[in-house]
N, C-alpha and C positions, 0 to 999 in steps of 0.2 A: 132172369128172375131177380125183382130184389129183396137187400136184405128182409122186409117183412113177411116176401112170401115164401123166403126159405123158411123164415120161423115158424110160419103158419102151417108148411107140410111139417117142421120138424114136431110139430106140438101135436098134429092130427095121426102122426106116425105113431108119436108116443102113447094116445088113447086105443088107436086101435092093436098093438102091442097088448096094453092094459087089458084091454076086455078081451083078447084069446089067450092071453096068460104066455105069451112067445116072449120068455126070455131070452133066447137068441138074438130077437128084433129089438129089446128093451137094450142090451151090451150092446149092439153099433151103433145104439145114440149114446150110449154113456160113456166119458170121460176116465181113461184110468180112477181117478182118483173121484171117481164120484161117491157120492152120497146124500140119502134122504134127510132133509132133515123134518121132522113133525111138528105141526104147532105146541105141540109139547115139550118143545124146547130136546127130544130125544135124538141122535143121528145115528143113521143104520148106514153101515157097507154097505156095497152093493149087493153083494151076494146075500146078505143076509135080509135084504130086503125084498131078492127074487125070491128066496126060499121060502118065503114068509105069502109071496103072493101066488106062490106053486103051490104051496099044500095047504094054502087055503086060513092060515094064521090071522092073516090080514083079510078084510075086508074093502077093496078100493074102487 
């Protein structure tokens, strides 16, 4: 596979992560040092951005 069609499973991993709420699956795409950042110029941890899509804070 090449590099686009790993990106392509990596991005279609990421949505479906997204829509059953598997943080589990959302940490082995993410990068220690990851983080959201919003077009609002805000950036979340990681954790605090699963927590936020666990219990339903967020809306994504």
């Amino acid at each position: 596979m090449d590099e686009r069609g790993i990106i392509r499973e990596m991005y279609l991993k990421y949505w479906r992560y997204m829509i059953a709420k598997d943080a589990d699956g959302l940490r082995s795409l993410m990068a220690k040092d990851y983080y959201l950042m919003h077009m609002t110029g805000v950036k979340q941890p990681a954790e605090v951005f699963l927590k936020g899509l666990l219990d339903g804070t967020f809306n994504y």
